[in-house]
Residue frames as qw, qx, qy, qz and C-alpha x, y, z in Angstrom:
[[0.472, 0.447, 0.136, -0.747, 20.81, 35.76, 28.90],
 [0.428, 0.253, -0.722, -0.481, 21.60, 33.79, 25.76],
 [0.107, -0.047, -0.992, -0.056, 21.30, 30.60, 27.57],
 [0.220, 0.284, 0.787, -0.502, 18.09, 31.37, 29.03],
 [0.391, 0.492, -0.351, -0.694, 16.83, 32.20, 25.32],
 [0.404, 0.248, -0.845, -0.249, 17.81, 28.93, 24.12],
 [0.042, 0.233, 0.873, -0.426, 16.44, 27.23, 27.34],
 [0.475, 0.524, 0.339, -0.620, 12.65, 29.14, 26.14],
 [0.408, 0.403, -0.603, -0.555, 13.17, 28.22, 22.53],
 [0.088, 0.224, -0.961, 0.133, 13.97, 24.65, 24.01],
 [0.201, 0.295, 0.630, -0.690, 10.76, 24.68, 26.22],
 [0.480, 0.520, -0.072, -0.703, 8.72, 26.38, 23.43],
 [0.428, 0.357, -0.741, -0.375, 9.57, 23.74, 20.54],
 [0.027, -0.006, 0.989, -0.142, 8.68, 20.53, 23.10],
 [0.329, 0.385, 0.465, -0.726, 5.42, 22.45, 24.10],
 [0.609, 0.378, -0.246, -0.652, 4.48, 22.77, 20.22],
 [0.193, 0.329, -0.889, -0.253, 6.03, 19.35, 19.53],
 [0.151, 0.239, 0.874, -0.396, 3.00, 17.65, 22.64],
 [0.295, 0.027, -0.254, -0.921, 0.49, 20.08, 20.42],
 [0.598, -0.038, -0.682, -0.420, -1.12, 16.91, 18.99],
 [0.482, -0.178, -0.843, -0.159, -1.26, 15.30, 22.15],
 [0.018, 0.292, 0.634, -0.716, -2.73, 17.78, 24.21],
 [0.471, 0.325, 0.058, -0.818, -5.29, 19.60, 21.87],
 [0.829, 0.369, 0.321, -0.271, -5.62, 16.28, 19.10],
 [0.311, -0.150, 0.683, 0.644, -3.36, 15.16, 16.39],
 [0.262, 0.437, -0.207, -0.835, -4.17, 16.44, 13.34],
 [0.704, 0.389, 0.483, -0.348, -6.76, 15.11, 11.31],
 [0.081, 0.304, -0.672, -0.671, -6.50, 13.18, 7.92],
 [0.816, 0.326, 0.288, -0.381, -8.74, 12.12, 5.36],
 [0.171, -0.198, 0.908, 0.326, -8.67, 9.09, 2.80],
 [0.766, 0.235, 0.103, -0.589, -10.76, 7.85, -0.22],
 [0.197, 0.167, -0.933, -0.249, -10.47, 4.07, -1.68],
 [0.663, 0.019, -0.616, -0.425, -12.59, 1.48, -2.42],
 [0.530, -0.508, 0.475, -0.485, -13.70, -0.86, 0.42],
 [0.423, 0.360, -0.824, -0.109, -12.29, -4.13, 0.80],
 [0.498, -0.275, -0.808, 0.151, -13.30, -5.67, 4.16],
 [0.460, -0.561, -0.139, -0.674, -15.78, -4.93, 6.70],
 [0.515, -0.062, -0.807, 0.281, -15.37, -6.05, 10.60],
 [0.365, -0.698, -0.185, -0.587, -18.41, -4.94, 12.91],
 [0.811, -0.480, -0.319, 0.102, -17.36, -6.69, 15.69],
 [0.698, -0.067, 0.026, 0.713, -14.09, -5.12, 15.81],
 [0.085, 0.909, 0.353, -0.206, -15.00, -2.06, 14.28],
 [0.456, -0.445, 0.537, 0.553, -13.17, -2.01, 11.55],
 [0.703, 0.662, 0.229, -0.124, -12.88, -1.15, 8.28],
 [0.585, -0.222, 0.534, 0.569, -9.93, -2.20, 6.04],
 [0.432, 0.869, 0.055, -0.234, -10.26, 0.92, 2.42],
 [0.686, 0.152, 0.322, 0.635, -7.70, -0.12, -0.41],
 [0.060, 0.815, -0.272, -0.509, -6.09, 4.00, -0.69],
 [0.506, 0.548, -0.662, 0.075, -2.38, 2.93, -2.82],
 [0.124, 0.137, -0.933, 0.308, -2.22, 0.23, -0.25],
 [0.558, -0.370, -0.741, -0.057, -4.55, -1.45, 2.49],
 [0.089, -0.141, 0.473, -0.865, -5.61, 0.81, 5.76],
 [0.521, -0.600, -0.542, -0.273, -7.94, -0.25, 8.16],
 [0.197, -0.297, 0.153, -0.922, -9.31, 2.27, 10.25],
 [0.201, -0.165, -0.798, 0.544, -11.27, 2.10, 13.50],
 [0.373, -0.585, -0.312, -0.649, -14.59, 3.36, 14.25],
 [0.206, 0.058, -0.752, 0.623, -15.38, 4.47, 17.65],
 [0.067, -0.656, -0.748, 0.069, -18.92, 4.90, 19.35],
 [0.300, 0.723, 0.386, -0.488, -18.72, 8.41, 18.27],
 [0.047, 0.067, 0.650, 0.755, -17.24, 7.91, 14.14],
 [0.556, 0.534, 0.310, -0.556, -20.36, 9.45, 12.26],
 [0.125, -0.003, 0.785, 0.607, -21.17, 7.31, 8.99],
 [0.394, 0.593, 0.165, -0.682, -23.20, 8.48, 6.48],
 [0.316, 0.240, 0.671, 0.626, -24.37, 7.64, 2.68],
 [0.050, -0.588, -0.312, -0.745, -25.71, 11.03, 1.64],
 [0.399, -0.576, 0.037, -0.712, -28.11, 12.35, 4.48],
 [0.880, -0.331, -0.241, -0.240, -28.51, 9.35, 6.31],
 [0.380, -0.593, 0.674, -0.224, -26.62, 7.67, 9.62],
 [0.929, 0.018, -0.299, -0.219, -25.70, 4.36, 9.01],
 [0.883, -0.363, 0.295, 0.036, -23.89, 1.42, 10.66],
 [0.266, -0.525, 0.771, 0.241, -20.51, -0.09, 9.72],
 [0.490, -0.043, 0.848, 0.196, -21.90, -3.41, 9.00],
 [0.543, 0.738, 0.376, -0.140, -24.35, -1.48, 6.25],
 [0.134, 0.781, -0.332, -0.512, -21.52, -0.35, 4.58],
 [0.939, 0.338, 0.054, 0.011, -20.87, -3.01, 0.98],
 [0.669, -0.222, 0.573, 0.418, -17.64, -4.57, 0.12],
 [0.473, 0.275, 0.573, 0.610, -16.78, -2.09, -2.82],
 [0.103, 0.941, 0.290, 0.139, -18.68, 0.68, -2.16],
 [0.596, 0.318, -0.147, 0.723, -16.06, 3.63, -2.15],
 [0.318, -0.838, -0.442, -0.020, -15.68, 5.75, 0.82],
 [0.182, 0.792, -0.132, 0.568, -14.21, 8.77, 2.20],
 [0.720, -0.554, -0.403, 0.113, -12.67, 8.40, 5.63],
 [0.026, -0.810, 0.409, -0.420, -11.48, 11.47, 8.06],
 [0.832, -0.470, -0.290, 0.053, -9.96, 9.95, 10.86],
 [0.287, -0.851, 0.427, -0.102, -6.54, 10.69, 13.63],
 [0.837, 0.061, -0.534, 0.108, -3.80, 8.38, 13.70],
 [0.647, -0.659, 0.179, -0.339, -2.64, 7.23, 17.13],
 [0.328, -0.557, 0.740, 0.186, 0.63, 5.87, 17.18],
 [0.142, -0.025, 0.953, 0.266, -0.18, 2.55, 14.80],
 [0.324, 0.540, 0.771, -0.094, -4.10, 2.86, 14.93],
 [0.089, 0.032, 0.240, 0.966, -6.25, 5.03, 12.70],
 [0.005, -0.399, -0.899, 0.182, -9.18, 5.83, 14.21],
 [0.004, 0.417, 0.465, 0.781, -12.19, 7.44, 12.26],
 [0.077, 0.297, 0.544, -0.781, -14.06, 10.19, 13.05],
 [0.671, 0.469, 0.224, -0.529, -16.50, 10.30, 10.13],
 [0.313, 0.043, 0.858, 0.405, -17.08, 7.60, 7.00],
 [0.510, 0.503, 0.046, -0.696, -18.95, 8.94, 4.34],
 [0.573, 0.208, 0.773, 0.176, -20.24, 6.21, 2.04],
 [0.380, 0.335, -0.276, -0.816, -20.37, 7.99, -1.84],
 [0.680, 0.406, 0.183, -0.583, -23.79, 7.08, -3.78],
 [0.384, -0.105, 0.675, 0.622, -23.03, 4.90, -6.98],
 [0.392, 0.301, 0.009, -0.869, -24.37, 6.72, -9.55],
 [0.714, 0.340, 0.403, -0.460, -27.00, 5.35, -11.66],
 [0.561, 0.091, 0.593, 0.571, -25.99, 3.54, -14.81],
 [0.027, 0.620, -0.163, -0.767, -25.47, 6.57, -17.31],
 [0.863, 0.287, 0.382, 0.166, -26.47, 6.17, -20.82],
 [0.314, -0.485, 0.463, 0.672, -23.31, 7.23, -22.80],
 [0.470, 0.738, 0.008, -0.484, -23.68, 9.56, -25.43],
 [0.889, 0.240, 0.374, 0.115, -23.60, 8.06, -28.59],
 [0.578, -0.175, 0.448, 0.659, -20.11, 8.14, -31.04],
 [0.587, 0.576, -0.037, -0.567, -20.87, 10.27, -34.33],
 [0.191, 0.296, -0.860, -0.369, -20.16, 7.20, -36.05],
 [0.085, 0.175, 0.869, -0.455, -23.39, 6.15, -34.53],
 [0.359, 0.506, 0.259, -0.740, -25.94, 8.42, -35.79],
 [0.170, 0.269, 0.879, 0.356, -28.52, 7.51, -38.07]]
């Protein structure tokens, strides 16, 4: 009886362990700064604390605010948000969200300033 406990535990632990690669590995997101840009490839290479470049596939949804945009519309520097799955070595995105830059702000003035 034990063994056939341990032998379902055994079973039960592989079954959760394939989770990812029957229902999806588990989604992660990342935000950094964008460094290089590679439409052909479909690629996009976001300085996090290192370099990661991440895949787009023909169904990644990018976006800057409301809008759908392309890969290759995304600027060198602009700072995005990418969800994406990794796949053994690759990391391929399921949405890029491109954030706005805000408008130059005027900063409020010092009270050594006022006149």
């Amino acid at each position: 009886m034990k063994a056939n406990s341990i032998m379902l535990a055994v079973v039960v632990m592989a079954l959760m362990g394939g989770c990812g690669l029957v229902f999806g590995a588990e989604s992660q997101t990342k935000t950094g700064t964008v460094k290089k840009i590679d439409a052909t490839a479909k690629q996009i290479t976001v300085l996090v604390a290192r370099e990661l470049t991440f895949t787009a596939t023909d169904t990644t949804k990018i976006t800057i605010g409301d809008k759908e945009i392309k890969l290759a519309d995304i600027e060198i520097g602009a700072t995005v948000t990418v969800d994406y799955v990794k796949d053994g070595e690759a990391r391929n995105a399921s949405k890029i969200v491109v954030t706005k830059k805000d408008e130059k702000k005027e900063e409020p003035k010092k009270d050594g300033d006022r006149k």
